[in-house]
N, C-alpha and C positions, 0 to 999 in steps of 0.2 A: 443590521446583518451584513457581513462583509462577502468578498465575494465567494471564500471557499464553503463556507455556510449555506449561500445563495444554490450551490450547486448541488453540494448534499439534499438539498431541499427537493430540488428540480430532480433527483435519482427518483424521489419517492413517488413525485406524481406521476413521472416516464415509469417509473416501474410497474403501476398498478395499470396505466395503458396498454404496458405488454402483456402483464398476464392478462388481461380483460382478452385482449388477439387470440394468447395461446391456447388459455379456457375454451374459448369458441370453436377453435380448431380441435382441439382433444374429443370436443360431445359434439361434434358432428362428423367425424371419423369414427371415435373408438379406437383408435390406434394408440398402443399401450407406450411407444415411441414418445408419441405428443403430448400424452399422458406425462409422462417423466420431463420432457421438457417444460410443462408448465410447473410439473411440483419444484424443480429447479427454482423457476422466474418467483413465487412465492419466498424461496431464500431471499433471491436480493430485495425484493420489498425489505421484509423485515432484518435484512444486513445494513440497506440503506437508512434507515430509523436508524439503527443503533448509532451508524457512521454521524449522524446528524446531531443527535444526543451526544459523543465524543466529541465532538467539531466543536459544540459551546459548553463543553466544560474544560477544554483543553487553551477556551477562550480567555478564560477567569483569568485573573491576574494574582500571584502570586499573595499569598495570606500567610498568617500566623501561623498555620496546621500545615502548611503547602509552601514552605520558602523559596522553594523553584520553582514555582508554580504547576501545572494542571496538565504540561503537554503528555506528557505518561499515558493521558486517557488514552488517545491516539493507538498507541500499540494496544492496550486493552482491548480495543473496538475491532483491530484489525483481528488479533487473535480468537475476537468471540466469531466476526465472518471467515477464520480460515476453518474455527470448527464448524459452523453452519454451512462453508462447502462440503466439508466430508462428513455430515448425515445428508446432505444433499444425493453424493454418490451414493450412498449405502442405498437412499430412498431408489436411485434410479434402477438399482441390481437388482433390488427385491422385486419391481413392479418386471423388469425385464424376466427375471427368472417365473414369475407367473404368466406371461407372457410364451416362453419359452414352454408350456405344457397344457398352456390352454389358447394355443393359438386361433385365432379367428380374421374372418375379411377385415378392410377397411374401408369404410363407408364414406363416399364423398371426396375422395384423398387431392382432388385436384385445389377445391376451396381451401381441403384445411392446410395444405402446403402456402399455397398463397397469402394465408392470413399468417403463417405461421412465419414466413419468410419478410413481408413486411415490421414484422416485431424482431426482426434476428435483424433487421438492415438498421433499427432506432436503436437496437443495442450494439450493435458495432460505432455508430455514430459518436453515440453519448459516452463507451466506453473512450473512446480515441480521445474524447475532451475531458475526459476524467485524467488520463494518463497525462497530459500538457498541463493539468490543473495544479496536478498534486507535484511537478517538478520546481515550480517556483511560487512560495516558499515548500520547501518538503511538508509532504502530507501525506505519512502512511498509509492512515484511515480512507484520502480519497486513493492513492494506488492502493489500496486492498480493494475498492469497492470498482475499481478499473478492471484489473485481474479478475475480481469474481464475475463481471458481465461479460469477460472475454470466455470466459469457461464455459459461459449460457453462448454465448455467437458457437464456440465448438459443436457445444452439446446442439444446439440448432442445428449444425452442418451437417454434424452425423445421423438426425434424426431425418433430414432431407433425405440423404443416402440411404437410407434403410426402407423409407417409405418409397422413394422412386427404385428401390429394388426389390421391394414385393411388387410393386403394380407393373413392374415392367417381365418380371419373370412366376409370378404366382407362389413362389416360396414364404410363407407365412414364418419361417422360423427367422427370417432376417433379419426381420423386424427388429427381435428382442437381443439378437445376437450383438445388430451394431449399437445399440441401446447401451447394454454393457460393456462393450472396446470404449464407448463416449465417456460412460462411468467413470471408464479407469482414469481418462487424462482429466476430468474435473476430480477425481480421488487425488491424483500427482498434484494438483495446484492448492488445492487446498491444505496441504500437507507442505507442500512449501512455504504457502505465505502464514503457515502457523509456527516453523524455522525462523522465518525472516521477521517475526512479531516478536519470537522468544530473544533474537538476539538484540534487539532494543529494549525492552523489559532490563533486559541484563547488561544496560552500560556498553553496549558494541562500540566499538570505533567508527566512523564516517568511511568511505571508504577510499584508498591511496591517493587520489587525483585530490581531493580535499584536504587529505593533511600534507601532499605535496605542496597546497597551494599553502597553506597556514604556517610552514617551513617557509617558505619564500619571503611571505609578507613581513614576517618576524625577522628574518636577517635582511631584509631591506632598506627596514625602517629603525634599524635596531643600535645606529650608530652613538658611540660614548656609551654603550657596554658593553661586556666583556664575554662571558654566551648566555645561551636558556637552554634549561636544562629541564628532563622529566614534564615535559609538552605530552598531558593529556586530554582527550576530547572523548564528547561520547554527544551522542544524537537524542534526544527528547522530540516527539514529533516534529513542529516547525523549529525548534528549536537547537542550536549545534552550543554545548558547552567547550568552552576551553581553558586550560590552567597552565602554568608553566611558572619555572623559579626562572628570574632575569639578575644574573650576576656582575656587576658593575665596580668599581674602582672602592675601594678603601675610603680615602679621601674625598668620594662624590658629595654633593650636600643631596641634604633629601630631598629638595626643590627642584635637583636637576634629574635623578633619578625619575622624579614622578613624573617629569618633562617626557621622557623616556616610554615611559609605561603609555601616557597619554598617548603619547604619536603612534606608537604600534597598536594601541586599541582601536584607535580613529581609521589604520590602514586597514586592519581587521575588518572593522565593522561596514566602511566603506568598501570592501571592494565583498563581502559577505553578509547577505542578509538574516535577521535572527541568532545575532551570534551574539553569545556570553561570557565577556574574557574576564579573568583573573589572574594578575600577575602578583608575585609573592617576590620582592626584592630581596638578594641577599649580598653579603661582600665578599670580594674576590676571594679570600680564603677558603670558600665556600665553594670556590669551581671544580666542576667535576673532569673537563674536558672530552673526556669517553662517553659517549652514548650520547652528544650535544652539539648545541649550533653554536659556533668557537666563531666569535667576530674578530677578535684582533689577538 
Protein backbone atom coordinates (compact mmCIF):
# COMPACT_ATOMS: atom_id res chain seq x y z
CA UNK A 1 0.00 0.00 0.00
CA UNK A 2 1.71 3.20 -0.86
CA UNK A 3 1.74 6.25 0.88
CA UNK A 4 -1.38 8.08 -0.77
CA UNK A 5 -3.36 4.99 -0.16
CA UNK A 6 -2.00 4.78 3.46
CA UNK A 7 -3.86 8.00 3.97
CA UNK A 8 -7.17 7.61 2.29
CA UNK A 9 -7.15 4.63 4.60
CA UNK A 10 -6.43 6.71 7.84
CA UNK A 11 -9.51 9.46 6.41
CA UNK A 12 -11.82 6.41 7.19
CA UNK A 13 -10.84 5.46 10.47
CA UNK A 14 -10.33 9.48 11.65
CA UNK A 15 -13.62 9.80 10.00
CA UNK A 16 -15.70 7.40 11.90
CA UNK A 17 -13.93 8.99 15.27
CA UNK A 18 -15.39 12.14 14.42
CA UNK A 19 -18.72 11.35 13.82
CA UNK A 20 -18.63 8.89 16.94
CA UNK A 21 -17.74 12.86 18.91
CA UNK A 22 -20.38 14.48 16.84
CA UNK A 23 -23.17 11.82 17.34
CA UNK A 24 -22.57 12.23 20.97
CA UNK A 25 -22.75 15.73 20.90
CA UNK A 26 -26.04 15.93 18.71
CA UNK A 27 -28.12 13.24 21.47
CA UNK A 28 -27.12 14.98 24.42
CA UNK A 29 -28.03 18.46 23.14
CA UNK A 30 -30.66 18.04 20.61
CA UNK A 31 -29.45 20.83 18.88
CA UNK A 32 -30.67 20.69 15.36
CA UNK A 33 -27.23 22.73 14.55
CA UNK A 34 -25.19 19.56 15.72
CA UNK A 35 -27.49 17.54 14.26
CA UNK A 36 -26.55 18.77 10.72
CA UNK A 37 -22.95 18.88 11.56
CA UNK A 38 -22.85 15.08 12.22
CA UNK A 39 -25.25 14.25 9.10
CA UNK A 40 -22.24 16.30 7.23
CA UNK A 41 -19.30 14.11 9.10
CA UNK A 42 -21.35 10.75 7.84
CA UNK A 43 -20.63 12.36 3.99
CA UNK A 44 -17.04 12.13 4.47
CA UNK A 45 -17.02 8.75 5.89
CA UNK A 46 -18.46 7.34 2.93
CA UNK A 47 -16.61 10.24 0.45
CA UNK A 48 -13.43 8.78 2.17
CA UNK A 49 -14.35 4.87 1.01
CA UNK A 50 -15.06 6.08 -2.29
CA UNK A 51 -11.52 8.27 -2.31
CA UNK A 52 -9.77 4.97 -1.15
CA UNK A 53 -11.54 2.68 -3.71
CA UNK A 54 -10.29 5.51 -6.56
CA UNK A 55 -6.79 5.55 -5.08
CA UNK A 56 -6.28 1.63 -6.10
CA UNK A 57 -7.95 1.52 -9.04
CA UNK A 58 -6.25 4.57 -10.39
CA UNK A 59 -3.28 2.28 -9.06
CA UNK A 60 -3.64 -0.45 -11.80
CA UNK A 61 -1.39 -0.28 -14.30
CA UNK A 62 -2.38 0.31 -17.73
CA UNK A 63 -4.25 -3.00 -19.59
CA UNK A 64 -5.56 -3.94 -22.83
CA UNK A 65 -9.07 -2.19 -22.13
CA UNK A 66 -7.17 0.85 -20.31
CA UNK A 67 -4.01 1.85 -22.59
CA UNK A 68 -3.52 4.91 -20.33
CA UNK A 69 -4.24 3.36 -17.58
CA UNK A 70 -6.77 3.95 -14.58
CA UNK A 71 -5.83 7.52 -13.28
CA UNK A 72 -9.45 8.80 -14.64
CA UNK A 73 -10.78 7.04 -11.58
CA UNK A 74 -9.54 9.98 -9.44
CA UNK A 75 -11.86 12.60 -11.02
CA UNK A 76 -14.66 10.16 -10.89
CA UNK A 77 -14.30 9.94 -7.05
CA UNK A 78 -13.83 13.58 -6.73
CA UNK A 79 -17.00 14.28 -8.57
CA UNK A 80 -19.06 11.41 -6.84
CA UNK A 81 -17.71 13.55 -3.28
CA UNK A 82 -18.54 17.06 -4.90
CA UNK A 83 -22.07 15.58 -5.31
CA UNK A 84 -22.27 13.98 -1.82
CA UNK A 85 -21.21 17.59 -0.63
CA UNK A 86 -24.24 19.14 -2.11
CA UNK A 87 -27.03 16.42 -0.71
CA UNK A 88 -24.98 17.16 2.24
CA UNK A 89 -26.07 21.01 2.17
CA UNK A 90 -29.45 20.24 0.97
CA UNK A 91 -29.47 17.63 4.19
CA UNK A 92 -28.33 20.71 6.42
CA UNK A 93 -31.35 23.22 4.96
CA UNK A 94 -33.84 20.84 5.45
CA UNK A 95 -32.95 19.80 9.11
CA UNK A 96 -32.46 23.79 9.74
CA UNK A 97 -35.59 24.77 8.09
CA UNK A 98 -37.36 22.21 10.73
CA UNK A 99 -35.54 23.66 13.19
CA UNK A 100 -36.61 27.07 12.20
CA UNK A 101 -40.46 26.26 13.23
CA UNK A 102 -40.09 23.87 15.68
CA UNK A 103 -37.63 25.50 17.72
CA UNK A 104 -36.71 24.10 21.19
CA UNK A 105 -33.95 24.41 24.23
CA UNK A 106 -30.51 22.86 24.04
CA UNK A 107 -29.77 20.58 26.45
CA UNK A 108 -26.15 20.23 27.77
CA UNK A 109 -24.68 22.67 25.12
CA UNK A 110 -21.47 23.29 27.20
CA UNK A 111 -20.23 19.13 26.64
CA UNK A 112 -21.71 19.04 23.38
CA UNK A 113 -19.67 22.00 22.06
CA UNK A 114 -16.68 20.59 23.66
CA UNK A 115 -16.96 17.33 22.14
CA UNK A 116 -17.92 18.88 19.15
CA UNK A 117 -14.96 21.13 18.78
CA UNK A 118 -12.38 18.47 19.73
CA UNK A 119 -13.72 16.54 16.27
CA UNK A 120 -13.57 20.08 14.25
CA UNK A 121 -9.83 20.52 15.68
CA UNK A 122 -8.84 16.42 14.08
CA UNK A 123 -10.58 17.67 11.02
CA UNK A 124 -8.74 20.70 10.62
CA UNK A 125 -5.51 18.80 11.30
CA UNK A 126 -5.99 15.86 8.95
CA UNK A 127 -7.57 18.22 6.42
CA UNK A 128 -4.11 20.51 6.32
CA UNK A 129 -2.22 16.88 5.63
CA UNK A 130 -4.68 15.87 3.03
CA UNK A 131 -4.08 19.19 1.19
CA UNK A 132 0.26 18.67 1.31
CA UNK A 133 -0.62 14.89 0.42
CA UNK A 134 -2.48 15.36 -2.60
CA UNK A 135 0.24 18.20 -4.05
CA UNK A 136 3.05 15.99 -4.71
CA UNK A 137 2.32 13.61 -6.95
CA UNK A 138 -1.20 15.42 -7.88
CA UNK A 139 -4.11 13.73 -6.14
CA UNK A 140 -7.52 14.94 -6.98
CA UNK A 141 -9.36 12.59 -5.10
CA UNK A 142 -7.04 13.27 -1.81
CA UNK A 143 -7.63 17.48 -2.53
CA UNK A 144 -11.41 16.55 -3.01
CA UNK A 145 -11.45 14.80 0.27
CA UNK A 146 -9.07 17.90 1.76
CA UNK A 147 -11.89 20.50 0.62
CA UNK A 148 -14.61 18.38 1.77
CA UNK A 149 -13.38 18.19 5.61
CA UNK A 150 -12.60 21.80 5.31
CA UNK A 151 -16.27 22.39 4.56
CA UNK A 152 -17.06 20.13 7.83
CA UNK A 153 -14.28 22.51 9.99
CA UNK A 154 -16.60 25.63 8.46
CA UNK A 155 -19.85 23.85 8.98
CA UNK A 156 -18.24 23.13 12.79
CA UNK A 157 -17.44 26.95 12.98
CA UNK A 158 -20.85 28.01 12.21
CA UNK A 159 -22.48 25.61 14.21
CA UNK A 160 -20.26 26.97 17.37
CA UNK A 161 -21.62 30.34 16.59
CA UNK A 162 -25.00 29.56 16.55
CA UNK A 163 -25.01 27.44 19.52
CA UNK A 164 -22.91 30.05 21.57
CA UNK A 165 -25.59 32.56 20.38
CA UNK A 166 -28.63 30.94 21.53
CA UNK A 167 -26.98 30.19 25.05
CA UNK A 168 -25.65 33.47 25.31
CA UNK A 169 -28.82 35.41 24.17
CA UNK A 170 -31.91 32.84 24.37
CA UNK A 171 -33.01 33.15 20.77
CA UNK A 172 -33.87 29.82 19.71
CA UNK A 173 -34.23 30.83 15.96
CA UNK A 174 -30.45 31.19 15.51
CA UNK A 175 -29.86 28.18 15.92
CA UNK A 176 -31.25 27.17 12.45
CA UNK A 177 -30.58 30.37 10.83
CA UNK A 178 -26.67 30.08 11.02
CA UNK A 179 -27.13 26.29 10.16
CA UNK A 180 -28.34 27.59 6.81
CA UNK A 181 -25.69 30.66 5.99
CA UNK A 182 -23.15 27.36 6.88
CA UNK A 183 -25.36 25.36 4.18
CA UNK A 184 -24.71 27.81 1.77
CA UNK A 185 -20.79 27.91 1.75
CA UNK A 186 -20.60 23.81 2.05
CA UNK A 187 -23.52 24.15 -1.08
CA UNK A 188 -20.48 26.71 -2.96
CA UNK A 189 -17.66 24.00 -2.52
CA UNK A 190 -19.21 21.36 -3.38
CA UNK A 191 -20.36 22.86 -6.49
CA UNK A 192 -17.03 23.81 -7.31
CA UNK A 193 -15.00 20.83 -6.86
CA UNK A 194 -17.79 19.27 -9.02
CA UNK A 195 -16.50 22.25 -11.93
CA UNK A 196 -13.02 21.28 -11.06
CA UNK A 197 -13.81 17.26 -11.44
CA UNK A 198 -15.79 18.14 -14.77
CA UNK A 199 -12.77 19.82 -16.27
CA UNK A 200 -10.35 16.81 -15.78
CA UNK A 201 -12.92 14.26 -16.99
CA UNK A 202 -12.68 16.57 -19.99
CA UNK A 203 -9.03 16.66 -21.01
CA UNK A 204 -8.31 20.32 -19.07
CA UNK A 205 -5.01 21.58 -19.45
CA UNK A 206 -2.42 21.85 -16.25
CA UNK A 207 -2.41 24.90 -15.30
CA UNK A 208 0.02 28.16 -16.73
CA UNK A 209 3.06 27.76 -14.39
CA UNK A 210 3.19 23.91 -15.64
CA UNK A 211 3.00 24.43 -19.14
CA UNK A 212 5.32 27.42 -18.69
CA UNK A 213 7.52 25.08 -17.16
CA UNK A 214 7.24 22.18 -20.17
CA UNK A 215 7.88 25.35 -22.76
CA UNK A 216 11.10 25.94 -20.91
CA UNK A 217 12.34 22.30 -20.57
CA UNK A 218 11.55 21.68 -24.24
CA UNK A 219 13.58 24.75 -25.62
CA UNK A 220 16.31 23.98 -23.32
CA UNK A 221 17.06 20.80 -24.15
CA UNK A 222 15.91 20.95 -27.61
CA UNK A 223 19.24 21.68 -29.39
CA UNK A 224 19.92 20.30 -33.23
CA UNK A 225 16.14 21.07 -33.83
CA UNK A 226 14.38 23.21 -35.48
CA UNK A 227 10.98 23.92 -33.28
CA UNK A 228 7.78 21.97 -31.58
CA UNK A 229 5.03 22.58 -32.48
CA UNK A 230 1.09 21.70 -31.26
CA UNK A 231 2.54 20.90 -27.37
CA UNK A 232 -0.54 19.40 -25.76
CA UNK A 233 -1.07 18.21 -22.14
CA UNK A 234 -3.86 17.33 -20.09
CA UNK A 235 -4.00 16.05 -16.50
CA UNK A 236 -5.12 12.36 -15.57
CA UNK A 237 -5.06 12.22 -11.65
CA UNK A 238 -1.31 11.72 -10.64
CA UNK A 239 -0.74 11.68 -14.05
CA UNK A 240 0.29 14.81 -16.54
CA UNK A 241 0.22 13.60 -20.32
CA UNK A 242 2.22 15.31 -23.01
CA UNK A 243 2.49 15.43 -26.86
CA UNK A 244 4.20 17.71 -29.24
CA UNK A 245 5.58 17.41 -33.10
CA UNK A 246 9.64 18.07 -32.81
CA UNK A 247 10.78 19.45 -36.18
CA UNK A 248 14.27 18.94 -37.19
CA UNK A 249 16.64 19.10 -40.28
CA UNK A 250 15.77 17.19 -43.58
CA UNK A 251 19.19 15.55 -43.63
CA UNK A 252 19.09 14.37 -39.74
CA UNK A 253 19.58 10.46 -39.44
CA UNK A 254 16.94 9.02 -37.33
CA UNK A 255 19.53 7.97 -34.68
CA UNK A 256 20.20 11.47 -34.02
CA UNK A 257 16.75 12.81 -34.06
CA UNK A 258 15.86 10.10 -31.50
CA UNK A 259 18.99 11.37 -29.50
CA UNK A 260 16.86 14.46 -29.30
CA UNK A 261 13.60 13.20 -28.25
CA UNK A 262 15.50 11.19 -25.63
CA UNK A 263 17.15 14.10 -23.90
CA UNK A 264 13.94 16.32 -23.76
CA UNK A 265 12.00 13.41 -22.30
CA UNK A 266 14.78 12.59 -19.69
CA UNK A 267 14.59 16.68 -18.81
CA UNK A 268 10.80 16.31 -18.70
CA UNK A 269 10.60 13.47 -16.64
CA UNK A 270 13.49 14.58 -14.42
CA UNK A 271 12.67 17.79 -13.45
CA UNK A 272 8.45 16.53 -13.53
CA UNK A 273 7.15 13.67 -11.72
CA UNK A 274 4.43 11.27 -13.52
CA UNK A 275 4.72 12.70 -16.66
CA UNK A 276 3.95 11.08 -20.07
CA UNK A 277 5.72 12.31 -23.17
CA UNK A 278 5.17 11.74 -26.81
CA UNK A 279 7.17 13.14 -29.25
CA UNK A 280 6.05 12.65 -33.00
CA UNK A 281 9.19 13.76 -35.27
CA UNK A 282 8.76 15.50 -38.42
CA UNK A 283 11.06 17.35 -41.23
CA UNK A 284 11.60 20.69 -41.58
CA UNK A 285 9.21 21.13 -44.45
CA UNK A 286 6.81 20.57 -41.95
CA UNK A 287 7.46 23.68 -39.75
CA UNK A 288 4.97 25.70 -38.70
CA UNK A 289 6.86 28.63 -37.09
CA UNK A 290 3.41 30.52 -35.77
CA UNK A 291 1.92 29.31 -32.81
CA UNK A 292 5.63 27.38 -31.88
CA UNK A 293 8.97 26.99 -29.94
CA UNK A 294 11.22 28.24 -33.01
CA UNK A 295 14.98 27.14 -31.82
CA UNK A 296 17.14 28.23 -34.65
Amino acid sequence: MDKVTRIAAGSIALGCVVLALKALAWRITGSAALYSDALETVVNVVASGIALVALRVAAQPADQNHPFGHAKAEFLAASAEGALIVVAAASILQSAWVAWHHPHDIDAPLPGLALNGVATLINLGWAQLLFRAAKSPPSPVLAADGRHLMADVVTSCGVFLGVGLVISTGRLWLDPLVAACTAGYVLWSGLRLLASSAGGLMDMAPPAAILARIADLVRNNAQGAIEAHEIRTRQAGRLTFVQFHLVVPGSMRVDEAHEICDRIEAALKSDMSDLVVNIHVEPEHKAKHQDALVFQ
